[in-house]
C-alpha positions in Angstrom: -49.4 78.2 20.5 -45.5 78.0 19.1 -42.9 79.0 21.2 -42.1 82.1 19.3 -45.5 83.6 20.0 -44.6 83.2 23.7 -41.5 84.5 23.9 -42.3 87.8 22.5 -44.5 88.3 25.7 -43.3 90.1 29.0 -43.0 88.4 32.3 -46.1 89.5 33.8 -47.8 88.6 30.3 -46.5 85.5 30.7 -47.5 85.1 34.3 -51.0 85.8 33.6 -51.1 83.6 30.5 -49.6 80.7 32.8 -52.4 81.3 35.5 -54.8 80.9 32.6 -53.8 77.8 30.9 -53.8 76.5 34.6 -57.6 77.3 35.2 -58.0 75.7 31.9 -56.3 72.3 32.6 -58.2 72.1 36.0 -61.6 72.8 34.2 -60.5 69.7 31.8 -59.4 67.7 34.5 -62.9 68.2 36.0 -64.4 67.7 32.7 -62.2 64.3 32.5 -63.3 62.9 35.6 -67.4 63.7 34.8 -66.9 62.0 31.7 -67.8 65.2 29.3 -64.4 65.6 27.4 -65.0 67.1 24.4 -62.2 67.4 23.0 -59.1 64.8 25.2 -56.2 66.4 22.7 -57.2 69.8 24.4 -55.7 68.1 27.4 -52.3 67.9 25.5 -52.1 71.2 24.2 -52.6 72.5 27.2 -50.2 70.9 29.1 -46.9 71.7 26.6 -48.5 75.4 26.7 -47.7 75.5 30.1 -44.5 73.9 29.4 -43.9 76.5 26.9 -44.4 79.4 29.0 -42.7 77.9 31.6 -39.3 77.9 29.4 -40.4 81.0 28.6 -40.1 82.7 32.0 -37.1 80.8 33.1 -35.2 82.3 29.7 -36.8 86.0 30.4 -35.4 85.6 34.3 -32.2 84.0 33.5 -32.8 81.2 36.1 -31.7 77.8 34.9 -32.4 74.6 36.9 -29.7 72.2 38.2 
């Protein structure tokens, strides 16, 4: 997922996509801990996709962090 793709989305897009790639990195985490990873660079892209949309939101709001 590049940036790009992201940004093109709405906020509410975005929201849902976010609440998504959350259920998926708990389902890895679970899958972590049982010892059935299938694939641990999953567990990467996952994680900066939700650092992705994250920036995503924050530029669609305007809100920037101190």
């Amino acid at each position: 997922m590049k940036y790009s793709d992201v940004s093109a989305k709405s906020a509410e897009q975005l929201q849902a996509q976010l609440i998504e790639l959350r259920k998926e990195q708990m389902n890895l985490r679970f899958a972590k801990s049982a010892g059935q990873m299938e694939k641990p660079t999953r567990w990467r892209e996952v994680r900066k996709a939700i650092a992705r949309v994250h920036t995503a939101i924050k530029a669609a709001t305007g809100k920037k962090e101190a």
